[in-house]
MIDOSE-1310 file (N, C-alpha, C; in nm, 2 decimals, decimal comma, always signed):
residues 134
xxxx	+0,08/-0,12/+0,00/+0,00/+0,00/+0,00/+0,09/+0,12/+0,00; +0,05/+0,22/-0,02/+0,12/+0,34/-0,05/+0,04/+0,42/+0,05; +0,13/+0,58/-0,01/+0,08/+0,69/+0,14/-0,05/+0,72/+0,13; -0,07/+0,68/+0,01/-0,23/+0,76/-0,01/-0,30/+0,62/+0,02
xxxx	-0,26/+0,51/+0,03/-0,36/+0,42/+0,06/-0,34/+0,36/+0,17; -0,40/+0,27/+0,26/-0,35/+0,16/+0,37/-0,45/+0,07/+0,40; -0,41/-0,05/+0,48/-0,51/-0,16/+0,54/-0,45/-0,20/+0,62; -0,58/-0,25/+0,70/-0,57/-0,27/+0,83/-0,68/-0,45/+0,82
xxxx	-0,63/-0,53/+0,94/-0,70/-0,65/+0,98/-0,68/-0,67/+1,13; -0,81/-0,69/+1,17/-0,84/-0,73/+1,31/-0,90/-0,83/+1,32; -0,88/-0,89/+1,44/-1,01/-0,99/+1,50/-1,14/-0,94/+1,50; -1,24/-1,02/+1,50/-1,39/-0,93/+1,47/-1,44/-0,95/+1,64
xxxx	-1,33/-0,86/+1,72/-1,38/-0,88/+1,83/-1,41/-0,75/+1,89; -1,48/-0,75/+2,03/-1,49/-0,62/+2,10/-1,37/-0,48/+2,07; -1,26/-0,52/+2,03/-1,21/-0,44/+2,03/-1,17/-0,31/+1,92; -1,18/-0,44/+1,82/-1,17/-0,40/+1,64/-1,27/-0,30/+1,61
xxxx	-1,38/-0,23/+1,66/-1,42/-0,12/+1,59/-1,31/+0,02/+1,67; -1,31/+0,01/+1,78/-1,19/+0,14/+1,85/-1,07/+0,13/+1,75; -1,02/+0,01/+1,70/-0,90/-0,03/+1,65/-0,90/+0,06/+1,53; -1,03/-0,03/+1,44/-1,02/+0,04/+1,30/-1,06/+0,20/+1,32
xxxx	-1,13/+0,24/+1,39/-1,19/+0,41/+1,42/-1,03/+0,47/+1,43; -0,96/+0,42/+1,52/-0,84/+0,50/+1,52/-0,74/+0,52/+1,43; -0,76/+0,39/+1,36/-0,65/+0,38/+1,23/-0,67/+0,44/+1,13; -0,80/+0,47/+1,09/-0,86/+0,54/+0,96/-0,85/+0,67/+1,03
xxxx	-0,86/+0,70/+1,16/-0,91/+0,82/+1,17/-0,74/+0,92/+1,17; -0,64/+0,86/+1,18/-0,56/+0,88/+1,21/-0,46/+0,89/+1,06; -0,49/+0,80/+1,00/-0,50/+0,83/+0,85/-0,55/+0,95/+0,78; -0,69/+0,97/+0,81/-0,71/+1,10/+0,76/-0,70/+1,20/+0,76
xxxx	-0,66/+1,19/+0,95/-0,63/+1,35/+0,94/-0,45/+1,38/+0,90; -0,37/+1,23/+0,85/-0,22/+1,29/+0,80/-0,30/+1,28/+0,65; -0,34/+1,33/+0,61/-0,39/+1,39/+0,49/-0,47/+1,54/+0,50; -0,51/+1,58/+0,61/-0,53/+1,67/+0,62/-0,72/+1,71/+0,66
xxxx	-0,76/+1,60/+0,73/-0,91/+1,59/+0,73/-0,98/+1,71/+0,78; -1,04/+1,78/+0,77/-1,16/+1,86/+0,86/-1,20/+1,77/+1,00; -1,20/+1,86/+1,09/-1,27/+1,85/+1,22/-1,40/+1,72/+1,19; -1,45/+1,83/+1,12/-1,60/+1,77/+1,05/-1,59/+1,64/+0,97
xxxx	-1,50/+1,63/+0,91/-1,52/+1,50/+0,81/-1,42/+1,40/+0,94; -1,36/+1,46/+1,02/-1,31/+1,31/+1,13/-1,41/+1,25/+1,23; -1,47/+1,36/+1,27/-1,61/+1,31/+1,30/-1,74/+1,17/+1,27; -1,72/+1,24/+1,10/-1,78/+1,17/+1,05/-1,77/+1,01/+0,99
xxxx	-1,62/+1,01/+0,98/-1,50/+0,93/+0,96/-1,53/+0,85/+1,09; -1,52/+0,90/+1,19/-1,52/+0,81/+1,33/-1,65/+0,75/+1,36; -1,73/+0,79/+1,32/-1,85/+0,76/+1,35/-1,93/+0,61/+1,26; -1,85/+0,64/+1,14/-1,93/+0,54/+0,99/-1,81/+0,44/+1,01
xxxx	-1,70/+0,43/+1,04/-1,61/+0,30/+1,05/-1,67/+0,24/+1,18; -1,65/+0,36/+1,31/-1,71/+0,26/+1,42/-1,87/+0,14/+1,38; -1,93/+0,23/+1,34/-2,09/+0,14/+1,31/-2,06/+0,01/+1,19; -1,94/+0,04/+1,11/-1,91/-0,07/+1,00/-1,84/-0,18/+1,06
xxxx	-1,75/-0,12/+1,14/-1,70/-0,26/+1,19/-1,79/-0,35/+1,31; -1,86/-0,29/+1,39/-1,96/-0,32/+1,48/-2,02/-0,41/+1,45; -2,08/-0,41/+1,29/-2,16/-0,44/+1,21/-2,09/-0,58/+1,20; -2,03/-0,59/+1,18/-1,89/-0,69/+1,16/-1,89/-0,82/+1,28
xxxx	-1,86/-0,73/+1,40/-1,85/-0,75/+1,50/-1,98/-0,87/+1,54; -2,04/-0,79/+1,53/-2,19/-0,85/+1,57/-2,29/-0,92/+1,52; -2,27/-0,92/+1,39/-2,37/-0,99/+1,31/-2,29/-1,08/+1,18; -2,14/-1,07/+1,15/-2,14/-1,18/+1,05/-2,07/-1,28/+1,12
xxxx	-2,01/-1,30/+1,20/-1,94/-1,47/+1,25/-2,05/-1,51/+1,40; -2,13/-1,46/+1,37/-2,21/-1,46/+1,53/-2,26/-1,61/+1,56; -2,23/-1,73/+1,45/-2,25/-1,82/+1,48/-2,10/-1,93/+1,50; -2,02/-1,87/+1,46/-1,89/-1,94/+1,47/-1,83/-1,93/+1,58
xxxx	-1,76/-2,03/+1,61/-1,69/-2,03/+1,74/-1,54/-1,96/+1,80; -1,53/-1,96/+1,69/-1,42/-1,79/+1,69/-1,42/-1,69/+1,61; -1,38/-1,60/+1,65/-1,41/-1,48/+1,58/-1,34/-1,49/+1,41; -1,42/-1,46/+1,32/-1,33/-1,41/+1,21/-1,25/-1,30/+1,19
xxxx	-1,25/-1,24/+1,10/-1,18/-1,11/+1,04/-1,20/-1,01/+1,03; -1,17/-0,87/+1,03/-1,24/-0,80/+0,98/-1,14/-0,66/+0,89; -1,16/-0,69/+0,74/-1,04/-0,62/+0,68/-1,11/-0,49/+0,68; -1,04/-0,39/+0,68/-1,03/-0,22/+0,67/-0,91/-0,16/+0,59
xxxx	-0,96/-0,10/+0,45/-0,90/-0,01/+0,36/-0,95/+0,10/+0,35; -0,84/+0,21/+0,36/-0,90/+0,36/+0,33/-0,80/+0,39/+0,20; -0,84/+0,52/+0,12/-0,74/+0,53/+0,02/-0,78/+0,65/-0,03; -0,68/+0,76/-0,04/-0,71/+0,89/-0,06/-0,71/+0,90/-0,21
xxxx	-0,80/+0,99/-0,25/-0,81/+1,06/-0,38/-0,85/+1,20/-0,37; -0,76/+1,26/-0,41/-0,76/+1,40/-0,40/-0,80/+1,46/-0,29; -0,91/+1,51/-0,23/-0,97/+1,55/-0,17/-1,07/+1,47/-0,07; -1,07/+1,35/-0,13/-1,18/+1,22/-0,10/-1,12/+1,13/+0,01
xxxx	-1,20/+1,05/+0,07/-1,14/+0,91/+0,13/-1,25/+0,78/+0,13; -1,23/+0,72/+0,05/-1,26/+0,60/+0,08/-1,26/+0,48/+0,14; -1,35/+0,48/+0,21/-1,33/+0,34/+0,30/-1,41/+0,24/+0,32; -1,32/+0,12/+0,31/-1,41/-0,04/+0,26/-1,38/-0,11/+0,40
xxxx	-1,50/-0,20/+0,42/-1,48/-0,27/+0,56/-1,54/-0,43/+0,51; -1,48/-0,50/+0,48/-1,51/-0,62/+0,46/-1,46/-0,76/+0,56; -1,56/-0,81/+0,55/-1,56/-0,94/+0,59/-1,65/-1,05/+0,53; -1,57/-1,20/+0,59/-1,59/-1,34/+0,52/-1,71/-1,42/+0,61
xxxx	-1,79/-1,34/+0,65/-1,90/-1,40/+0,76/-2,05/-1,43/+0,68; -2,13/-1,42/+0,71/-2,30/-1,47/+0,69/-2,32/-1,36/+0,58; -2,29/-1,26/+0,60/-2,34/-1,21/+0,45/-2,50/-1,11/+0,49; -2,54/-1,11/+0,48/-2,66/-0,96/+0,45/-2,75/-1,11/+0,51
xxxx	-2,84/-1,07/+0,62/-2,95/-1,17/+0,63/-3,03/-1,07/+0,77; -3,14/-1,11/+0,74/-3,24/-1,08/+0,85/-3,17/-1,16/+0,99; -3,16/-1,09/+1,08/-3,18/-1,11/+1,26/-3,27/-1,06/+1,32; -3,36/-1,11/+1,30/-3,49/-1,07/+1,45/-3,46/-1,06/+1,59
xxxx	-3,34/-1,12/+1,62/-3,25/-1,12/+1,76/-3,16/-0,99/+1,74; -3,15/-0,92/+1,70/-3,03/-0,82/+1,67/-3,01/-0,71/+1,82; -2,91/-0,74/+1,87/-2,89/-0,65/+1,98/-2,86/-0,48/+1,96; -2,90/-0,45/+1,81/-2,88/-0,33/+1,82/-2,97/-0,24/+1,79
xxxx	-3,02/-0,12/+1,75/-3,10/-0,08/+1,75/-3,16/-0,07/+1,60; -3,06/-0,13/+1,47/-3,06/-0,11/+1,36/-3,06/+0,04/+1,33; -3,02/+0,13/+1,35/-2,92/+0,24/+1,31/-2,84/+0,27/+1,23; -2,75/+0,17/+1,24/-2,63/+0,18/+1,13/-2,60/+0,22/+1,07
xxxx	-2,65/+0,13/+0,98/-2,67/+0,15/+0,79/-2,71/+0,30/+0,78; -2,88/+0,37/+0,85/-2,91/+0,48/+0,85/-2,83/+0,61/+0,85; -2,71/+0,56/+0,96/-2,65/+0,65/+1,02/-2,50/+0,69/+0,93; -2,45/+0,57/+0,88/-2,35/+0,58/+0,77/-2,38/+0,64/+0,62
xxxx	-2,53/+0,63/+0,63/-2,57/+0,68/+0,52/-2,60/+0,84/+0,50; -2,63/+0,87/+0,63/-2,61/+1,04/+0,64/-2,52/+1,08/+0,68; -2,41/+1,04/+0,74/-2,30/+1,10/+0,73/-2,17/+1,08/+0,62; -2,18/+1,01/+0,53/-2,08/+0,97/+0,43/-2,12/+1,07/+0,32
xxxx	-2,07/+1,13/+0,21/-2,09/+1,13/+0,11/-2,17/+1,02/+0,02; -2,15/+0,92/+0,08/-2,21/+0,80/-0,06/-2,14/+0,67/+0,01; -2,25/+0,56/+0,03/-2,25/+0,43/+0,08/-2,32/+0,33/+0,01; -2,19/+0,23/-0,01/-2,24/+0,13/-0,08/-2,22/-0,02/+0,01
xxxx	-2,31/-0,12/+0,00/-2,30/-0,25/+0,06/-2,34/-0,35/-0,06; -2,23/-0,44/-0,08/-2,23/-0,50/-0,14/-2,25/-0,65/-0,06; -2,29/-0,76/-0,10/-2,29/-0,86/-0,03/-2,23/-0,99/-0,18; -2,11/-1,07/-0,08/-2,07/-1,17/-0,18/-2,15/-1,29/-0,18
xxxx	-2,16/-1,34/-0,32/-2,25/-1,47/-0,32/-2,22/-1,57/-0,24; -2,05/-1,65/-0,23/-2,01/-1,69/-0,14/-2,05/-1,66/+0,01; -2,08/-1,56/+0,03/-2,07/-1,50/+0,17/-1,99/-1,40/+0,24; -1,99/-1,33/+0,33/-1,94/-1,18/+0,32/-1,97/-1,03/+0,25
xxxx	-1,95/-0,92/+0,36/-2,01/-0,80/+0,28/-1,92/-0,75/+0,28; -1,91/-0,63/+0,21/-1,84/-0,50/+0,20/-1,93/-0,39/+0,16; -1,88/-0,31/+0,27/-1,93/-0,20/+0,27/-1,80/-0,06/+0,22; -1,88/+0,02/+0,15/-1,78/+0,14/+0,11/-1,85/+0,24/+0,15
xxxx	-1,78/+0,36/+0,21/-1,81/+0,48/+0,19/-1,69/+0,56/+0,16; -1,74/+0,71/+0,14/-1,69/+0,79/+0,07/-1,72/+0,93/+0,18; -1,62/+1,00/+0,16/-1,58/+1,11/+0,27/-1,52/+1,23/+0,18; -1,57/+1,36/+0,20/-1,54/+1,44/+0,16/-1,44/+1,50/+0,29
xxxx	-1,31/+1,48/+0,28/-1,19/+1,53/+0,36/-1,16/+1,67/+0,41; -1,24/+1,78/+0,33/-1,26/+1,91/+0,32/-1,36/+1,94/+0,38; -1,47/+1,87/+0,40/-1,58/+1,94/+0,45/-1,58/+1,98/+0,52; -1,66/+2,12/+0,54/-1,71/+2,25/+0,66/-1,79/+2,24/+0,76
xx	-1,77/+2,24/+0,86/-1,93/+2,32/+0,95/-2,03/+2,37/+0,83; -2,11/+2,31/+0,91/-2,28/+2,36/+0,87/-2,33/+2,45/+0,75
């Protein structure tokens, strides 16, 4: 990976959303992020990896993986959170409040969730690195 790009992997455990939040977030701002867009940056990786956390290996007896790439373009940051777990499925047991998705969707620029046939999602969003207050 290069300076404008990087990845990260964790265990898909308690700990890995603080892990990845700090690594992206710490990333961004050596590119030069806005107050405002680290924020937002901290906010949409924590809920991605959580996501991760909590709902794709929740049946397996150890935890899987959970990859994290950010990658600068110009002004932009991109960032993918993928894992090899269950894949997009209804939980009627879901210990969260279903938020999430909602919440990464109003703070990103633009979010995409892809789900693999195999199994496993990726999620992307997109960060405007410049952005202002209000």
């Amino acid at each position: 990976m290069s300076e404008r790009s990087a990845r990260w992997s964790y265990a898909a455990t308690r700990t890995a959303p603080g892990e990845g939040r700090r690594a992206v977030g710490e990333f961004a701002a050596s590119a030069g992020a806005t107050a405002r867009a680290l924020g937002a940056i901290a906010v949409c990786v924590s809920e991605a990896v959580t996501n991760v956390v909590v709902h794709a290996y929740r049946y397996d007896e150890r935890p899987g993986s959970v990859e994290v790439e950010a990658e600068i373009d110009g002004d932009a940051l991109c960032v993918r959170v993928r894992d090899q777990g269950r894949g997009l499925e209804p939980r009627l047991d879901s210990p969260g409040l279903g938020l999430g998705i909602p919440l990464m969707a109003q703070l990103s620029a633009g979010l995409e969730i892809l789900a693999a046939d195999c199994g496993g999602t990726e999620v992307t969003m997109r960060f405007d690195l410049r952005e202002q207050e209000g």
